[in-house]
mmCIF file of the N, C-alpha and C atoms, coordinates in Angstrom:
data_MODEL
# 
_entry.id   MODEL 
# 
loop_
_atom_site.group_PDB 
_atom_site.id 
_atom_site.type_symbol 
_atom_site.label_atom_id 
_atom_site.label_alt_id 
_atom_site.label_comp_id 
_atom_site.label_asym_id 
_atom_site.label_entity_id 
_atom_site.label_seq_id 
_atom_site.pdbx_PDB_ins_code 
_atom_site.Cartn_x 
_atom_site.Cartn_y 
_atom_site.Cartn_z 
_atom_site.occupancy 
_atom_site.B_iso_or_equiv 
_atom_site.pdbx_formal_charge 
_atom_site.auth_seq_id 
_atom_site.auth_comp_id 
_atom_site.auth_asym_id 
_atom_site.auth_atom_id 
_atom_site.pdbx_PDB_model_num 
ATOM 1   N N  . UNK A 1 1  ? 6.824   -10.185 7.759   1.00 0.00 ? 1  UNK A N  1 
ATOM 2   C CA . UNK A 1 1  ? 7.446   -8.912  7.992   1.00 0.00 ? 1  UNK A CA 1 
ATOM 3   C C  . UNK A 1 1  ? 7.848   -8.318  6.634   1.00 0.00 ? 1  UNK A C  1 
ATOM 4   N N  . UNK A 1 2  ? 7.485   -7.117  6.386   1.00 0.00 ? 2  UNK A N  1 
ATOM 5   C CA . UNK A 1 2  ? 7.596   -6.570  5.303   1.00 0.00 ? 2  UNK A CA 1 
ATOM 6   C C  . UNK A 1 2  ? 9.338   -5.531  4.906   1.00 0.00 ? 2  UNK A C  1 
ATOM 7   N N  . UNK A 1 3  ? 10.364  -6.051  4.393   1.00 0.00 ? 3  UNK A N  1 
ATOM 8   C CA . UNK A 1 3  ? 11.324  -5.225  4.954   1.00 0.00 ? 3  UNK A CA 1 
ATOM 9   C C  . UNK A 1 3  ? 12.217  -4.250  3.728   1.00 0.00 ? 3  UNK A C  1 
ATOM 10  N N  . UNK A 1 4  ? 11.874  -4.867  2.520   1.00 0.00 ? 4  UNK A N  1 
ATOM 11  C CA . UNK A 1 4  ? 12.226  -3.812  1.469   1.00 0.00 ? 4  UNK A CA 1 
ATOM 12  C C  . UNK A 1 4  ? 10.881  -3.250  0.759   1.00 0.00 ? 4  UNK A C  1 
ATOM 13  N N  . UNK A 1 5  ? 11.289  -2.202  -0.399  1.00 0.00 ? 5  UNK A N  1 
ATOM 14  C CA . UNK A 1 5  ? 10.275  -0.852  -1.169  1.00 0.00 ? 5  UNK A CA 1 
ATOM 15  C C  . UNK A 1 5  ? 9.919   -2.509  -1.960  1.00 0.00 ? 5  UNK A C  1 
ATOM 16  N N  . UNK A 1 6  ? 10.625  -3.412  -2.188  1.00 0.00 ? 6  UNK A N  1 
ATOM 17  C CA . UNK A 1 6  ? 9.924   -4.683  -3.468  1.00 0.00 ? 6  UNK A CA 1 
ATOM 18  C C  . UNK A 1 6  ? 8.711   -5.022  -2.866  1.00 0.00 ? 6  UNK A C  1 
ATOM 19  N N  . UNK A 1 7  ? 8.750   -5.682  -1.793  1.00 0.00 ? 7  UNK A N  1 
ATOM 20  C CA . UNK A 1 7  ? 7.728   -6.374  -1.106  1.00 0.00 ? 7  UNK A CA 1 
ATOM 21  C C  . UNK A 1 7  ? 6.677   -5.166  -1.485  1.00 0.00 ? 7  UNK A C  1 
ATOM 22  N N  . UNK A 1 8  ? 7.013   -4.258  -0.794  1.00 0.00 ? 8  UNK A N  1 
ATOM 23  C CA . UNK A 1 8  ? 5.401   -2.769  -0.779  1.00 0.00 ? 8  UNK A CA 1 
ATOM 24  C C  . UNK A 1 8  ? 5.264   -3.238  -2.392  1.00 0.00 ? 8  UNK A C  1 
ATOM 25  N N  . UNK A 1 9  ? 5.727   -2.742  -3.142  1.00 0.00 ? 9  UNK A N  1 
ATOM 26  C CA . UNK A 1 9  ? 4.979   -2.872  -4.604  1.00 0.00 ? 9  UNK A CA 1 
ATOM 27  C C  . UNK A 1 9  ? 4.239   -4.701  -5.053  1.00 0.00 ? 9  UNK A C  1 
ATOM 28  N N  . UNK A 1 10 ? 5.193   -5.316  -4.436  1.00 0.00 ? 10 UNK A N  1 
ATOM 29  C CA . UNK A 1 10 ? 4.308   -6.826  -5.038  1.00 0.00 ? 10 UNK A CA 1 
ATOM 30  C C  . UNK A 1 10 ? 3.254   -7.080  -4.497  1.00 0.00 ? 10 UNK A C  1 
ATOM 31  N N  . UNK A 1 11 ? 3.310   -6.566  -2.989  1.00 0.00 ? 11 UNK A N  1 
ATOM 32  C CA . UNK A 1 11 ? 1.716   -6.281  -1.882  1.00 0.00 ? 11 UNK A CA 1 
ATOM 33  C C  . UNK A 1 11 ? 1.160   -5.872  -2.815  1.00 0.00 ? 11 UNK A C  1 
ATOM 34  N N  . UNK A 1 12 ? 0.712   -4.422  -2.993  1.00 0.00 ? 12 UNK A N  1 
ATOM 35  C CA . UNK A 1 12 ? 0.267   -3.742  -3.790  1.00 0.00 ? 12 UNK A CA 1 
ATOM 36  C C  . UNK A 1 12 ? -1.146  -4.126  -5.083  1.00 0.00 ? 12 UNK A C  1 
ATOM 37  N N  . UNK A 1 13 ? 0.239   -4.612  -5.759  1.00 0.00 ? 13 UNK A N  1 
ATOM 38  C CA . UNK A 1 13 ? 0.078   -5.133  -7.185  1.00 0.00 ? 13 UNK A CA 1 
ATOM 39  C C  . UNK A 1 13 ? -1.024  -6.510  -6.814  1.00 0.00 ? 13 UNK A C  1 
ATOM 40  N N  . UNK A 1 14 ? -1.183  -7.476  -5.625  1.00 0.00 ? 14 UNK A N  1 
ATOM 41  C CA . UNK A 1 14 ? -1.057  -8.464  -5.668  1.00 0.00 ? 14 UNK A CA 1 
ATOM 42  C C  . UNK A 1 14 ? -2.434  -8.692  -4.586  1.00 0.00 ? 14 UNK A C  1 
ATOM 43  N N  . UNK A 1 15 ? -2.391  -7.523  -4.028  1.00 0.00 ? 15 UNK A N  1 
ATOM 44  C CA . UNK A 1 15 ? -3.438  -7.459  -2.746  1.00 0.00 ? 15 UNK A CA 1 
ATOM 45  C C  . UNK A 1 15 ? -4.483  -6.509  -3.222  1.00 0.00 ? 15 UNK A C  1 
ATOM 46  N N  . UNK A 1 16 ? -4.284  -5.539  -3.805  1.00 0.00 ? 16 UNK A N  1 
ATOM 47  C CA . UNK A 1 16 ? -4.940  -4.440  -4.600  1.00 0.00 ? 16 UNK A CA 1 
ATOM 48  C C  . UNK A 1 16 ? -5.211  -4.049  -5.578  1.00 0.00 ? 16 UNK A C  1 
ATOM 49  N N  . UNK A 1 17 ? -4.456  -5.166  -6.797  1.00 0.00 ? 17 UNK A N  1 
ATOM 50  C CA . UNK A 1 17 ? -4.893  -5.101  -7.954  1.00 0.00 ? 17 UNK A CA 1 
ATOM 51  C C  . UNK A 1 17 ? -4.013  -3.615  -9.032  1.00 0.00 ? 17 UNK A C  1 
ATOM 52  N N  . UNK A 1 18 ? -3.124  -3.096  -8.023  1.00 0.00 ? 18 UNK A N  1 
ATOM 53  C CA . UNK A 1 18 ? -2.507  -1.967  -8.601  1.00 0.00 ? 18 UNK A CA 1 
ATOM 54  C C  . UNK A 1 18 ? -1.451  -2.822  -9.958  1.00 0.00 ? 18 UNK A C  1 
ATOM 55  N N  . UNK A 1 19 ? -1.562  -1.215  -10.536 1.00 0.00 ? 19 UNK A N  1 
ATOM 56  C CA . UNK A 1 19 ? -1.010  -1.271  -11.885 1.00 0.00 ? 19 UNK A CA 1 
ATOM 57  C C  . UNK A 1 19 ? 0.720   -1.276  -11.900 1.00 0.00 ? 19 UNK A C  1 
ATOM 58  N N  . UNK A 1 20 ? 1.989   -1.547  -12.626 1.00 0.00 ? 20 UNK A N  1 
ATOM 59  C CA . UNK A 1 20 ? 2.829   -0.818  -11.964 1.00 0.00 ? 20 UNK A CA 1 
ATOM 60  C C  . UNK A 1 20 ? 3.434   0.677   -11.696 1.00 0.00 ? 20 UNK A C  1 
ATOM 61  N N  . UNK A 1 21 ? 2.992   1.238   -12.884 1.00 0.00 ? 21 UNK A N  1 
ATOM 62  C CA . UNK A 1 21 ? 2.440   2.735   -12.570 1.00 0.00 ? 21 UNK A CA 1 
ATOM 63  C C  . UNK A 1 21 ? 2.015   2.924   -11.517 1.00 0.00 ? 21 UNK A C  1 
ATOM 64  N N  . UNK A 1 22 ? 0.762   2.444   -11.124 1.00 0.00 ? 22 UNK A N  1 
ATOM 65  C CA . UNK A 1 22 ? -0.205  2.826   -9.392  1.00 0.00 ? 22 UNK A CA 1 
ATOM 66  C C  . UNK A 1 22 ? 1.043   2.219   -8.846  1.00 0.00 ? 22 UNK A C  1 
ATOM 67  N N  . UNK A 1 23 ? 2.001   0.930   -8.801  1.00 0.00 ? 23 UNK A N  1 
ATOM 68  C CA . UNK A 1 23 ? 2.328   1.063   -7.505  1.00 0.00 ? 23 UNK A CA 1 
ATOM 69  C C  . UNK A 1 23 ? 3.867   2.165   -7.314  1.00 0.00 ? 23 UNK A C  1 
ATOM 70  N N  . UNK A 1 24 ? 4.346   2.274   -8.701  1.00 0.00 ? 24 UNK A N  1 
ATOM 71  C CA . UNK A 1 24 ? 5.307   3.202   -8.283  1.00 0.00 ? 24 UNK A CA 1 
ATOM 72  C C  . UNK A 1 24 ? 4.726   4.305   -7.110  1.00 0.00 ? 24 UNK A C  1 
ATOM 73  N N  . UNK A 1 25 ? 3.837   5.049   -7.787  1.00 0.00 ? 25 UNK A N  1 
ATOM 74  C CA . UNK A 1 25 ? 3.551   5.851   -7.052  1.00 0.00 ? 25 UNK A CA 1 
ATOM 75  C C  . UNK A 1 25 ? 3.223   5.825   -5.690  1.00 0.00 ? 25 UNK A C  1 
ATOM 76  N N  . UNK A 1 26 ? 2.657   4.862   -5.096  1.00 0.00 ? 26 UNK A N  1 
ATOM 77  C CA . UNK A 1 26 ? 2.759   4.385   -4.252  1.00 0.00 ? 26 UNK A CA 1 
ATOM 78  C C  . UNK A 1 26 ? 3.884   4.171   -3.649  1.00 0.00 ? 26 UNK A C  1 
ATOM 79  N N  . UNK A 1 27 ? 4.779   3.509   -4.094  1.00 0.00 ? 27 UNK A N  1 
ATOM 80  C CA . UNK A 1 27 ? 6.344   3.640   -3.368  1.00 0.00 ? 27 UNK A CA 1 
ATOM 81  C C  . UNK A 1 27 ? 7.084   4.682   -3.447  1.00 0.00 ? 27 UNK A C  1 
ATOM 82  N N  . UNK A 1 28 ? 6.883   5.870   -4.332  1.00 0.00 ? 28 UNK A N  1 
ATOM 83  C CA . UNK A 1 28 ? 7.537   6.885   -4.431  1.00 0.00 ? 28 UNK A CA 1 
ATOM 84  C C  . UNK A 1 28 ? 6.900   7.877   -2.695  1.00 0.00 ? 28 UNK A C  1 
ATOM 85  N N  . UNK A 1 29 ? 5.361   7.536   -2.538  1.00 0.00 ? 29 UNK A N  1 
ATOM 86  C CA . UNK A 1 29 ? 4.583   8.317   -1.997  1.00 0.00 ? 29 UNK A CA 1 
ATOM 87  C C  . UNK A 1 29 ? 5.423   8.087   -0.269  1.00 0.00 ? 29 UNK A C  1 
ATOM 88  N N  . UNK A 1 30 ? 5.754   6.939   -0.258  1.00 0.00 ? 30 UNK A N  1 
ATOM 89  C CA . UNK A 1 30 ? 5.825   5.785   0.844   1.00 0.00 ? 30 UNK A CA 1 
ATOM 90  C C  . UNK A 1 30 ? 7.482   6.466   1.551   1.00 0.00 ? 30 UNK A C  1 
ATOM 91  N N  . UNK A 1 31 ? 8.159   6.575   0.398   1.00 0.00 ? 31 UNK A N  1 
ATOM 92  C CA . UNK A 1 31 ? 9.530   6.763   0.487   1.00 0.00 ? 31 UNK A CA 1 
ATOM 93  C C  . UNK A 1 31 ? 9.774   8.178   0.952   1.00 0.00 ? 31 UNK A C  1 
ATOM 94  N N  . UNK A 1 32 ? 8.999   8.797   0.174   1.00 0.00 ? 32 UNK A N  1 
ATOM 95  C CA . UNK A 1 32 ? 9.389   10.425  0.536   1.00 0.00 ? 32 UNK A CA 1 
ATOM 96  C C  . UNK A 1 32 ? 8.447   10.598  1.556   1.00 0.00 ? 32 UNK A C  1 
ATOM 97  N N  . UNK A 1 33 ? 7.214   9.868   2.089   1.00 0.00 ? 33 UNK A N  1 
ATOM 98  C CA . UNK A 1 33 ? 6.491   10.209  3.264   1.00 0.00 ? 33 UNK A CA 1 
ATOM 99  C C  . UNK A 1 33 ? 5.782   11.621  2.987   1.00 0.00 ? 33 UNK A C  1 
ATOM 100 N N  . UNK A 1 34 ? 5.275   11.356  1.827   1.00 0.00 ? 34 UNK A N  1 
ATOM 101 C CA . UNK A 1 34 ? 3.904   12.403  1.526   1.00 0.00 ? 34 UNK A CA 1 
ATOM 102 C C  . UNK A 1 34 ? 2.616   11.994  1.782   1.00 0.00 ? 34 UNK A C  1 
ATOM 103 N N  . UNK A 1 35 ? 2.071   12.710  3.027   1.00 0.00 ? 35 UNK A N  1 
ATOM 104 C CA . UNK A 1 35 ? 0.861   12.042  3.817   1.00 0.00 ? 35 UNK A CA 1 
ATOM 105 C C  . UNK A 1 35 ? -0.079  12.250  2.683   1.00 0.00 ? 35 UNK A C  1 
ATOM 106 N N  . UNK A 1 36 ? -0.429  13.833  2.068   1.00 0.00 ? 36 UNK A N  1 
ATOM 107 C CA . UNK A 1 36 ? -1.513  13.554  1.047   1.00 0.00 ? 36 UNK A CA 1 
ATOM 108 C C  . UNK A 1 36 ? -1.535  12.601  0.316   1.00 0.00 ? 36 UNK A C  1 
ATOM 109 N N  . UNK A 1 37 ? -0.494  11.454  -0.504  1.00 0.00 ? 37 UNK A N  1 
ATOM 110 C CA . UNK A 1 37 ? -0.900  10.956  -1.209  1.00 0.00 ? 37 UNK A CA 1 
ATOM 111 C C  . UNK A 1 37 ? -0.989  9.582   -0.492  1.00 0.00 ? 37 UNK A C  1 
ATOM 112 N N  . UNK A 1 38 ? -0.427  9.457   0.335   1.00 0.00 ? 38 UNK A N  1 
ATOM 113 C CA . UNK A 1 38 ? -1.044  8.138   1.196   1.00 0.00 ? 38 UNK A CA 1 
ATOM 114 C C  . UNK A 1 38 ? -1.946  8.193   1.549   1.00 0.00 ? 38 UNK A C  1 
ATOM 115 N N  . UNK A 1 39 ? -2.434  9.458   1.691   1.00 0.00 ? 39 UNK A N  1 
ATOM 116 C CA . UNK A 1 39 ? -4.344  9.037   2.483   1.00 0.00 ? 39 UNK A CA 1 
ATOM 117 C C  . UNK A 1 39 ? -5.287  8.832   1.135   1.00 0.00 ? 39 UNK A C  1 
ATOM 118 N N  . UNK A 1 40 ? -4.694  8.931   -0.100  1.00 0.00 ? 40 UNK A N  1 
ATOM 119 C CA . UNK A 1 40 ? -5.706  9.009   -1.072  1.00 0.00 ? 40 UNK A CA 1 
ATOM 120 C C  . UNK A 1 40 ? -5.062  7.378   -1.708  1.00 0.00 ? 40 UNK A C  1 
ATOM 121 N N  . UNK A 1 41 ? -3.753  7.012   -1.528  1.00 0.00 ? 41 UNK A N  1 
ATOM 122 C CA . UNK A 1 41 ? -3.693  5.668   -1.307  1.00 0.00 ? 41 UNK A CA 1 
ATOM 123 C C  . UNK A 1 41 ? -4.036  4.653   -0.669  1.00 0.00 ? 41 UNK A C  1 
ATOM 124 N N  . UNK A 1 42 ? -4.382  5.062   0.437   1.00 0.00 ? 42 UNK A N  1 
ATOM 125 C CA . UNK A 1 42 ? -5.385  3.892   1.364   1.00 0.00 ? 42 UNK A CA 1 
ATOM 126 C C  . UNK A 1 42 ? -6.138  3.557   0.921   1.00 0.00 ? 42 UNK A C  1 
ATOM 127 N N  . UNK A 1 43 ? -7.383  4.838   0.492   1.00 0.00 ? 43 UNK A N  1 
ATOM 128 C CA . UNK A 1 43 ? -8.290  4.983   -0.126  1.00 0.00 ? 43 UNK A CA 1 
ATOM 129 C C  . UNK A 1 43 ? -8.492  3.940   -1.436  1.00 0.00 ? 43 UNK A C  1 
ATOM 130 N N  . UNK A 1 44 ? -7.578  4.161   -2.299  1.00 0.00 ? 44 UNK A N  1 
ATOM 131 C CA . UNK A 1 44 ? -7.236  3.144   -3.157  1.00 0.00 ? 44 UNK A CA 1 
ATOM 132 C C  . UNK A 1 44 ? -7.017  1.687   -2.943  1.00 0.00 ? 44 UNK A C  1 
ATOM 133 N N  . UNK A 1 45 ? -6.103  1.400   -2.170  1.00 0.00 ? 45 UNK A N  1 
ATOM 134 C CA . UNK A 1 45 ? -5.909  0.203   -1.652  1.00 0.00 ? 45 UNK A CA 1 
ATOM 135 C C  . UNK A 1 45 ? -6.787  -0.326  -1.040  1.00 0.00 ? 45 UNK A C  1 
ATOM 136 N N  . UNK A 1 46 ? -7.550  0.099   -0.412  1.00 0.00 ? 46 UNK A N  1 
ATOM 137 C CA . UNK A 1 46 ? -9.165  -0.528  0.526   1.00 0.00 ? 46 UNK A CA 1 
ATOM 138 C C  . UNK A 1 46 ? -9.858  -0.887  -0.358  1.00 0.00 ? 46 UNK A C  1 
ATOM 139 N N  . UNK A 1 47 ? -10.258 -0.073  -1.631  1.00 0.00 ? 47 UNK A N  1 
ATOM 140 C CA . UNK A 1 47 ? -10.849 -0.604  -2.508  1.00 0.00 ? 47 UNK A CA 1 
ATOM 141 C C  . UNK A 1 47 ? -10.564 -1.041  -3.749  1.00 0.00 ? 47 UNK A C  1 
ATOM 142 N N  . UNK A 1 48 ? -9.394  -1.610  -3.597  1.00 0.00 ? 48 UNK A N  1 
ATOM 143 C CA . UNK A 1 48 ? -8.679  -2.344  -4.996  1.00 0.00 ? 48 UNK A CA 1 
ATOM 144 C C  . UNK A 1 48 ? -8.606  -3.868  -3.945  1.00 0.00 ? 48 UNK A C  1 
ATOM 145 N N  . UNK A 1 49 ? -8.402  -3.695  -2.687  1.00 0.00 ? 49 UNK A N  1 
ATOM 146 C CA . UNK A 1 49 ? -8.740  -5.230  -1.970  1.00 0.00 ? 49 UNK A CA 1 
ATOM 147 C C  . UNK A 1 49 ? -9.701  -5.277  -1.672  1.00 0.00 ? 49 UNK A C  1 
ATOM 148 N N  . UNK A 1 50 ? -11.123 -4.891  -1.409  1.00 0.00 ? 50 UNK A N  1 
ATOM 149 C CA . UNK A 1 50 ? -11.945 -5.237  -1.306  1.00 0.00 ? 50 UNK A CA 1 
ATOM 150 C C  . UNK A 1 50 ? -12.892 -5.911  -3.233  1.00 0.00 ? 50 UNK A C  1 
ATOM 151 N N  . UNK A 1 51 ? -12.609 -4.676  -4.202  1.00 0.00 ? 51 UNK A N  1 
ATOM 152 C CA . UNK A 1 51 ? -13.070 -5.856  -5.274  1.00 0.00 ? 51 UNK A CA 1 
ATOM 153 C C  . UNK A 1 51 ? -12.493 -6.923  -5.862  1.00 0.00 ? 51 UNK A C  1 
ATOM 154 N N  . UNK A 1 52 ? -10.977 -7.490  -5.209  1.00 0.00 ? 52 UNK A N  1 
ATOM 155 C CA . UNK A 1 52 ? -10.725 -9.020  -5.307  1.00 0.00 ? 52 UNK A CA 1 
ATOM 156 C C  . UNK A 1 52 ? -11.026 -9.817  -4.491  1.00 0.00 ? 52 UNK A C  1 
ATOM 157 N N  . UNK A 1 53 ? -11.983 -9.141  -3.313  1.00 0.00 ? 53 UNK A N  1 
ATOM 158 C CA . UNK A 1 53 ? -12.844 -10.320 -2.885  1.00 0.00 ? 53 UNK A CA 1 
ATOM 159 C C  . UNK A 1 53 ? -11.912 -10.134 -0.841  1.00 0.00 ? 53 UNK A C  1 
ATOM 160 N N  . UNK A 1 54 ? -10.905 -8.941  -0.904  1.00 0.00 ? 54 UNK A N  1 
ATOM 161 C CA . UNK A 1 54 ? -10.908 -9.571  0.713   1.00 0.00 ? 54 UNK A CA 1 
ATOM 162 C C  . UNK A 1 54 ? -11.950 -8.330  1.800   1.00 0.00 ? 54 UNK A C  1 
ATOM 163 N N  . UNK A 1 55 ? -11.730 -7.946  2.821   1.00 0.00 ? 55 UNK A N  1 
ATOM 164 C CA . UNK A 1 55 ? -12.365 -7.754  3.657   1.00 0.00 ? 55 UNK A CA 1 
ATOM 165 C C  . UNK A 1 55 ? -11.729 -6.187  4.042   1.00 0.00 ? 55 UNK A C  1 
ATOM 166 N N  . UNK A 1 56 ? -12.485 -5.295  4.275   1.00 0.00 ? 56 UNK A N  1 
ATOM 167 C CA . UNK A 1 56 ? -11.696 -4.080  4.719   1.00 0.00 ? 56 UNK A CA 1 
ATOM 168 C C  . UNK A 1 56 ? -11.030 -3.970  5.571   1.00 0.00 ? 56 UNK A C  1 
ATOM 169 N N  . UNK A 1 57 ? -11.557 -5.082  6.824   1.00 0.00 ? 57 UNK A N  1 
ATOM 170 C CA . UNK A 1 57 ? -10.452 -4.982  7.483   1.00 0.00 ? 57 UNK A CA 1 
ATOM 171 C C  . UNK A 1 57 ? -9.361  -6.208  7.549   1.00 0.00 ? 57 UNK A C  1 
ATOM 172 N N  . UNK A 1 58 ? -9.565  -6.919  6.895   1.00 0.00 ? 58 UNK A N  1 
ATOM 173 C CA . UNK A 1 58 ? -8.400  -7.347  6.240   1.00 0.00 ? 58 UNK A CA 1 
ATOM 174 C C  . UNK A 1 58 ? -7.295  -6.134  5.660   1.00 0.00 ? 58 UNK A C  1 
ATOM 175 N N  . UNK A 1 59 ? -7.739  -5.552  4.474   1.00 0.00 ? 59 UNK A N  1 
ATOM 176 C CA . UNK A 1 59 ? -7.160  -4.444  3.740   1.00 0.00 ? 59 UNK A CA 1 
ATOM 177 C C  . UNK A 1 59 ? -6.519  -3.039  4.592   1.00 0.00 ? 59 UNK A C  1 
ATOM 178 N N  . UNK A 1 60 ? -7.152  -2.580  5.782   1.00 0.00 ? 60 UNK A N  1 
ATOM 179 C CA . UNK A 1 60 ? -6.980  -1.928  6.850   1.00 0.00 ? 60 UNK A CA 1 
ATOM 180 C C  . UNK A 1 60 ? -5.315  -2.454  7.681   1.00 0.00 ? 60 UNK A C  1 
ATOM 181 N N  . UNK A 1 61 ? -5.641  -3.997  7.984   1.00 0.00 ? 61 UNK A N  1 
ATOM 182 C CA . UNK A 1 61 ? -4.452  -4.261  8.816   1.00 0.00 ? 61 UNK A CA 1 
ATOM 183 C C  . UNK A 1 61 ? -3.104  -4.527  7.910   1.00 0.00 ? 61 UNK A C  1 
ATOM 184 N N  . UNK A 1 62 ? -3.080  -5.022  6.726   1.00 0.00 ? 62 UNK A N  1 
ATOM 185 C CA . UNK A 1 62 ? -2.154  -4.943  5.529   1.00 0.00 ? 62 UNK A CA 1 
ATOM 186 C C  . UNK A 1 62 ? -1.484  -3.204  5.578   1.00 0.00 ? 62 UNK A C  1 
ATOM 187 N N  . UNK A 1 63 ? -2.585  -2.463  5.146   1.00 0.00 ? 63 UNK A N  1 
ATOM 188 C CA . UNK A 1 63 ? -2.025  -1.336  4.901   1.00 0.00 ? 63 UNK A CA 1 
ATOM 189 C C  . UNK A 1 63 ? -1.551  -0.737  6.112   1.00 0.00 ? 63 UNK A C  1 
ATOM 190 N N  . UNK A 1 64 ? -1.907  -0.939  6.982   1.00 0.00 ? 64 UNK A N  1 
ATOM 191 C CA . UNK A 1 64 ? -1.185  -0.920  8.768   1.00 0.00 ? 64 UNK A CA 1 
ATOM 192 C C  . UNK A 1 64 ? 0.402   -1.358  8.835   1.00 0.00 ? 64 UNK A C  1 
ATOM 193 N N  . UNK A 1 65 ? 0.674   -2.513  8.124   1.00 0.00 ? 65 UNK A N  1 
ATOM 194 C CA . UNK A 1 65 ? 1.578   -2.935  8.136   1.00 0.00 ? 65 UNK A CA 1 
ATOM 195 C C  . UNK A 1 65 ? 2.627   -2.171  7.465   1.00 0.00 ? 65 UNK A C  1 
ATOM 196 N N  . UNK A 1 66 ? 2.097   -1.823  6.765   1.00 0.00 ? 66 UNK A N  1 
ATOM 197 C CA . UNK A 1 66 ? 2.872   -0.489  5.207   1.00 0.00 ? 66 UNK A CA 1 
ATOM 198 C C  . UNK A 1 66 ? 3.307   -0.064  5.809   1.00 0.00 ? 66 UNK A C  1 
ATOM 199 N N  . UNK A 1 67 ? 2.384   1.128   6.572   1.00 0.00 ? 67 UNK A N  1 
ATOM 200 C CA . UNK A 1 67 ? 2.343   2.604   7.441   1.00 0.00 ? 67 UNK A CA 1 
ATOM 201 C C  . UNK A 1 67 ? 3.415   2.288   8.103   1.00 0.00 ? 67 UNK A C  1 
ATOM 202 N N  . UNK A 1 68 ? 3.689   1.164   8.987   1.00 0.00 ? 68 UNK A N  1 
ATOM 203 C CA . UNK A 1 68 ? 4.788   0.755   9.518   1.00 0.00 ? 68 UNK A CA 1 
ATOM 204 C C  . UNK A 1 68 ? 6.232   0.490   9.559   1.00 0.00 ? 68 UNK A C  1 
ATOM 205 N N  . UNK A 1 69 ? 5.960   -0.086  8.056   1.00 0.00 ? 69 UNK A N  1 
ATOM 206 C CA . UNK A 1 69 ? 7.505   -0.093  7.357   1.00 0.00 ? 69 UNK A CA 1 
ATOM 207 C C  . UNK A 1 69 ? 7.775   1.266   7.012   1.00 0.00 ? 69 UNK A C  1 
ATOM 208 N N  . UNK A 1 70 ? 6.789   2.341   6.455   1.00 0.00 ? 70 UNK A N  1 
ATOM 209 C CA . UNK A 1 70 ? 6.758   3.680   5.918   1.00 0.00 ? 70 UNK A CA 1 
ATOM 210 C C  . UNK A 1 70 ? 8.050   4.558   7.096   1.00 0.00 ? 70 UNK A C  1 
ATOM 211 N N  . UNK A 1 71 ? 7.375   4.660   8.391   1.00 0.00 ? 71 UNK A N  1 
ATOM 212 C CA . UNK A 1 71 ? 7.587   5.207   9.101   1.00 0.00 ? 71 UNK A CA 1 
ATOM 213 C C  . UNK A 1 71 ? 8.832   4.792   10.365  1.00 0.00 ? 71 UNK A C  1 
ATOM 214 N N  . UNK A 1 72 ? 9.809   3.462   9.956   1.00 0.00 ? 72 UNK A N  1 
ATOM 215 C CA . UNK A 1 72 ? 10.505  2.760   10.657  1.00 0.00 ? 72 UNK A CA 1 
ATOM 216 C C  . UNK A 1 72 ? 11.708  3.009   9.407   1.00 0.00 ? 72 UNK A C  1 
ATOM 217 N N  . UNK A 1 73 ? 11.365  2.849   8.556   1.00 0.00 ? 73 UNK A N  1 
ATOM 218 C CA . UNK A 1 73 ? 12.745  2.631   7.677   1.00 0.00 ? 73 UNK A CA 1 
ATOM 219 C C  . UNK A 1 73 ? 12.837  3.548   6.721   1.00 0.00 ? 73 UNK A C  1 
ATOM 220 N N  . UNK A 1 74 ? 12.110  4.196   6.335   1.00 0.00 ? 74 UNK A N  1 
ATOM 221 C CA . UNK A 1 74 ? 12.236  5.035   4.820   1.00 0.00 ? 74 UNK A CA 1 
ATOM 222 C C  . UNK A 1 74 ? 12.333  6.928   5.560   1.00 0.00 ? 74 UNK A C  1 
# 
């Protein structure tokens, strides 16, 4: 269960290969609930986990999980 903005960035960083730059933004995006830049973050994230080797939909249900915390707590 994913329940603070830390966890989203070490995911991130750790599942996707993001920078900590990329993941601020990412948590900034997450927090204020700006859909444009989350859909161009998925985007990112699908394919920052898919070239360390996992599966899209692997990367799909992770970032599912985000969307979740996104929209429950922030």
């Amino acid at each position: 269960m994913i329940v603070y903005q830390d966890q989203v960035l070490f995911i991130v960083r750790q599942f996707a290969g993001y920078s900590l730059g990329q993941a601020d933004i990412f948590r900034k995006a997450m927090s204020k609930k700006i859909v444009e830049v989350m859909q161009k973050e998925k985007i990112n994230f699908i394919n920052g986990a898919k070239k360390l080797g996992y599966t899209e939909e692997t990367a799909n249900s992770i970032f599912s999980l985000i969307e979740t915390l996104c929209r429950l707590c922030f």
